[in-house]
Wavefront OBJ file of the C-alpha trace (Angstrom):
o trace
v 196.241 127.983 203.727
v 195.549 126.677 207.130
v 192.609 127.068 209.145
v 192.631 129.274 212.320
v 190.848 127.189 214.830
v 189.509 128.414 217.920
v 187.487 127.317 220.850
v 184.599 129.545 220.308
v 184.092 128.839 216.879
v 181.097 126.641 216.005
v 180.672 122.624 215.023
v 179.806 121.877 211.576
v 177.277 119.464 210.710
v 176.924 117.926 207.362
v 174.009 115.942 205.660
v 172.427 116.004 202.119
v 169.452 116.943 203.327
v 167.532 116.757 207.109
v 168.531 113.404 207.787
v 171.853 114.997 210.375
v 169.464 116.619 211.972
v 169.013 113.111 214.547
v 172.902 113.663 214.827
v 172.616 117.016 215.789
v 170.339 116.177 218.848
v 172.942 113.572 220.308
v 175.617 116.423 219.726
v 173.706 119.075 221.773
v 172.944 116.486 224.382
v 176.360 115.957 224.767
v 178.239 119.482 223.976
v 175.471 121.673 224.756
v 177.420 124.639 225.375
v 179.034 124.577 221.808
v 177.282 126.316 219.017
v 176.270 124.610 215.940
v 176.227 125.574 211.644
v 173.856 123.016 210.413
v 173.806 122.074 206.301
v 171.974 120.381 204.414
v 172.246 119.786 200.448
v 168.832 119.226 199.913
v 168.869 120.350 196.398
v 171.080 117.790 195.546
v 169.823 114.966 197.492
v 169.226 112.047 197.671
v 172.683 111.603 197.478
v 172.689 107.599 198.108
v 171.186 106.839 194.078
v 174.393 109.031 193.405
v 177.408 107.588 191.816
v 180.566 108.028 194.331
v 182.537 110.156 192.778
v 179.601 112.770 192.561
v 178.665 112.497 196.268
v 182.697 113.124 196.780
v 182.681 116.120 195.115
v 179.124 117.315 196.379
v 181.111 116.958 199.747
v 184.154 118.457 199.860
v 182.312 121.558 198.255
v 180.444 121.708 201.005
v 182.960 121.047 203.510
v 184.940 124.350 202.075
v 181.802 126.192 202.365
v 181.544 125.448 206.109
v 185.097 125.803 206.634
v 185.204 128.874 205.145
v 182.466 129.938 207.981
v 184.955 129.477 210.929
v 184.026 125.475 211.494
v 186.121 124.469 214.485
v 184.915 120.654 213.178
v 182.670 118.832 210.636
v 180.865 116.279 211.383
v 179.694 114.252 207.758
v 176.176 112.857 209.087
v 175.194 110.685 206.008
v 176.599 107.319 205.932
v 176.778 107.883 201.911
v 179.157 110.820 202.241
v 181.039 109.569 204.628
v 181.942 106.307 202.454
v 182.414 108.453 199.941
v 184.720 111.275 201.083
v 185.386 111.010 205.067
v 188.811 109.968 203.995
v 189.810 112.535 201.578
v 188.762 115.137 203.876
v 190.706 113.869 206.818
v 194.087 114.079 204.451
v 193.066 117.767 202.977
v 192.412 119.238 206.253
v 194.331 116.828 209.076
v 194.499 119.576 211.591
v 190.778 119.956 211.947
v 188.611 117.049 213.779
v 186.765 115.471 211.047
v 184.582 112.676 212.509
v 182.078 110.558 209.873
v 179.216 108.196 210.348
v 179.044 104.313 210.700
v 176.225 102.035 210.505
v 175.696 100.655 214.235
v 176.541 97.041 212.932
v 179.004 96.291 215.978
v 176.567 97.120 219.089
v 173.446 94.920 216.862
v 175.520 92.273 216.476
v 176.537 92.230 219.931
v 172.988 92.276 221.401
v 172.517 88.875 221.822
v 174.690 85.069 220.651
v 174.602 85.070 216.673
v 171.607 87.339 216.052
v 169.889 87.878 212.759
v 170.774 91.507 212.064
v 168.582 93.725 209.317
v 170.777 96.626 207.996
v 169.078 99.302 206.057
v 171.095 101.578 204.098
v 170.838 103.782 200.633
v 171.610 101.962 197.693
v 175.183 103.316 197.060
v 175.534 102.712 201.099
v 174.951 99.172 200.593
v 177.318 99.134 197.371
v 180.510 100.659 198.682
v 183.401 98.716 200.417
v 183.194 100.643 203.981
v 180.058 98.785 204.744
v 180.913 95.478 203.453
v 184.307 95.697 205.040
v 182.127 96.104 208.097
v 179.800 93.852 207.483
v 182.563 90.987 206.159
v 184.580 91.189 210.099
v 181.387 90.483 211.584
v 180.041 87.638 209.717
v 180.793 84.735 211.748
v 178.990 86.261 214.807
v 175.989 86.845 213.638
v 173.849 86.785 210.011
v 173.775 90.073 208.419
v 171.485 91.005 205.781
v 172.062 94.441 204.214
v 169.030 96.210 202.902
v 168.892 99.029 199.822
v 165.999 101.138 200.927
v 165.603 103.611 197.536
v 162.878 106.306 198.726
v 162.475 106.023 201.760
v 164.678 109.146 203.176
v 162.452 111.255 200.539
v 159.616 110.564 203.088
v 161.773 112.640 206.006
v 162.871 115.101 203.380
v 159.367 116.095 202.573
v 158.405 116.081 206.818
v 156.245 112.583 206.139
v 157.197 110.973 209.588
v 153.839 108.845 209.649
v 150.455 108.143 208.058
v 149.315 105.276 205.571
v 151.016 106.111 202.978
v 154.977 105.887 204.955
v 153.569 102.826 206.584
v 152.310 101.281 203.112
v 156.194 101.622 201.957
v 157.705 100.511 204.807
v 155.654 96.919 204.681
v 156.634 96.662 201.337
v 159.917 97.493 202.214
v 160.397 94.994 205.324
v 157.905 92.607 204.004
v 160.081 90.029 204.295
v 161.369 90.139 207.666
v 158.177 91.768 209.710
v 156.741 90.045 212.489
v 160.045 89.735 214.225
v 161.815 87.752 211.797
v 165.049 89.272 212.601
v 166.637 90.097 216.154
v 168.221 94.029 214.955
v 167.826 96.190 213.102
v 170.776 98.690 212.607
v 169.277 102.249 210.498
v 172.196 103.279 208.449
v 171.199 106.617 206.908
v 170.869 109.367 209.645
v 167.278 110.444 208.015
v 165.748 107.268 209.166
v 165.685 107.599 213.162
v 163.139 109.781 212.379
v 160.863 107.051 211.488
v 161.909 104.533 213.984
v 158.679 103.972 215.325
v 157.321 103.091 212.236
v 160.173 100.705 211.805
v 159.407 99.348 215.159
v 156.070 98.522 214.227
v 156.488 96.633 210.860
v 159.443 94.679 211.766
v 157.884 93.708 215.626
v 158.378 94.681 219.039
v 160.877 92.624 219.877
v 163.503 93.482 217.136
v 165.980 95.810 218.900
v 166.824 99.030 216.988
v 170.291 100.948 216.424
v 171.615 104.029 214.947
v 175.578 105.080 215.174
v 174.070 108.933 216.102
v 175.325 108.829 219.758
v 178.583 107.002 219.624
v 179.243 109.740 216.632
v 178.691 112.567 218.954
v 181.012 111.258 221.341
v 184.084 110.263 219.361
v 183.683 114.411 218.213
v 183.310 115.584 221.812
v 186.699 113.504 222.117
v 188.534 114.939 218.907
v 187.522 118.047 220.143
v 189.235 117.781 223.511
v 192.400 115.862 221.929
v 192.348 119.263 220.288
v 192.002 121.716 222.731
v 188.870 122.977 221.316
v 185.990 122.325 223.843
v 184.179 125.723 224.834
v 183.793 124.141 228.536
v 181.852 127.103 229.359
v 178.912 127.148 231.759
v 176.162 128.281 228.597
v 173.558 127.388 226.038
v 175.261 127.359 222.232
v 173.126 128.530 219.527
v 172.551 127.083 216.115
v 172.523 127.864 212.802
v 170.000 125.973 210.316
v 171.480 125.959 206.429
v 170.095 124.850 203.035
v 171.076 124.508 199.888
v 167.323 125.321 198.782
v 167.369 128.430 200.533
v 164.048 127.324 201.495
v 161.794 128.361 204.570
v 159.589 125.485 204.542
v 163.469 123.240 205.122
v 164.892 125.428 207.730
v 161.224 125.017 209.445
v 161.673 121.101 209.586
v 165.245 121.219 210.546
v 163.501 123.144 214.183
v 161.019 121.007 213.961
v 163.160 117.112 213.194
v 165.323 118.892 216.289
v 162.934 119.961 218.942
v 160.237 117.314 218.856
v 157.530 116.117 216.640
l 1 2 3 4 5 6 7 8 9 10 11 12 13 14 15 16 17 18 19 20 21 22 23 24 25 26 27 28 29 30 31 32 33 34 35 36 37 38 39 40 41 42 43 44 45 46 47 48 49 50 51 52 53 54 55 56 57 58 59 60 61 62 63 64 65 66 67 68 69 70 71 72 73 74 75 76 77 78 79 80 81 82 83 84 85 86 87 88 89 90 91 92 93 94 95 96 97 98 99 100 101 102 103 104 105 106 107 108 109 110 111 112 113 114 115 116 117 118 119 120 121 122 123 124 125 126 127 128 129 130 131 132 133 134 135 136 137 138 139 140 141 142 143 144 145 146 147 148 149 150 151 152 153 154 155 156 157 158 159 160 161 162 163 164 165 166 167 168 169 170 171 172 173 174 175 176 177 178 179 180 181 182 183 184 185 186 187 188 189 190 191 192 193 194 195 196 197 198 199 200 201 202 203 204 205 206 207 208 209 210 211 212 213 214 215 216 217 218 219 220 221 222 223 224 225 226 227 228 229 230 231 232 233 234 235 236 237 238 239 240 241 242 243 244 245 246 247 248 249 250 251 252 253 254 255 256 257 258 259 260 261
């Protein structure tokens, strides 16, 4: 049965767990009128050490869950579930604008002539086809090195954004390019923006940094209007904060990833 869509009906956001939450803030910069149902799968996460057809069917349950609460759109903010189900979604609902996540690679690569680019991504990220198609049509303008980084959105999950022990991982982690030994750095999983700094830091000041959260707020702003289903109205949308944990302490760092830290 097909979806009754209507202008005042609220934009869905998607992650397995807070991570979205950095796509959320470009989408209220941009549509701040609309209002917003933010979930997160928390119980199930991390989804990226998840085998694909898992993560697809993790999604598209909780697609129909948001659907089923009016969703005007969906945006999937986790690069893993978008590899992993963006597509099927798209053909099961093609009415409704369904717009996905993709690592930043094109805008790093472009920075500067044949850069070094770092791209860190979870496991199954790095593993399926949409990334290494994407990495693959890039590869003779600039070296790309893509980087499994197992653990490191479980620091964001549990509200870790600094201290020694995040910083400990992350020189572990980027041991081997720190000290500006690469020119980018593209952060493809939405839960790491929120430890950019600390990125920054370890890998050097003069490595530039990108995330696909912006340009992913715009192409739904767009699908939206192709659609007819902008709000356009002169007022502040509200939003919802969702977890599969049903748990306070969550929904508190979901305010708090959103308003400032």
């Amino acid at each position: 049965m097909e979806i009754q869509l209507k202008k005042e009906n609220p934009v869905a956001v998607f992650d397995s767990g807070v991570g979205g939450i950095s796509v959320l803030r470009e989408l209220v910069k941009i549509m701040p009128e609309e209002d917003y149902i933010y979930f997160g799968d928390s119980k199930n996460a991390p989804y990226g050490t998840r085998d694909k057809e898992d993560v697809k069917n993790l999604t598209v349950c909780c697609a129909r869950r948001l659907f089923a609460q009016g969703a005007k759109g969906l945006v999937v903010a986790c690069n893993t579930a978008t590899s992993a189900a963006v597509r099927l979604l798209r053909e099961t609902y093609p009415y409704i604008p369904i717009v996905g996540i993709e690592p930043a690679v094109k805008p790093a690569v472009h920075c500067m002539e044949h850069p070094r680019v770092l791209v860190l991504a979870t496991p199954m990220t790095i593993r399926e086809d949409k990334l290494n198609r994407l990495i693959a049509r890039y590869a003779d303008e600039a070296e790309i090195i893509p980087l499994p980084c197992p653990g490191l959105m479980d620091f964001i999950e549990k509200g870790n954004l600094e201290g020694e022990n995040l910083h400990g991982f992350l020189e572990d982690l980027l041991y081997s390019y720190s000290g500006n030994r690469v020119d980018a750095a593209v952060l493809g999983c939405t839960h790491y923006p929120f430890v950019r700094e600390q990125i920054q830091r370890v890998l050097g000041e003069k490595v530039r940094i990108f995330d696909g959260g912006e340009g992913t707020a715009r192409e739904m702003r767009r699908r939206l209007a192709a659609s007819g289903l902008l709000r356009g109205e002169n007022r502040t949308g509200r939003i919802i904060f969702e977890n599969s944990l049903e748990d306070g302490h969550k929904i508190a760092l979901c305010h708090r990833l959103l308003h400032g830290f």
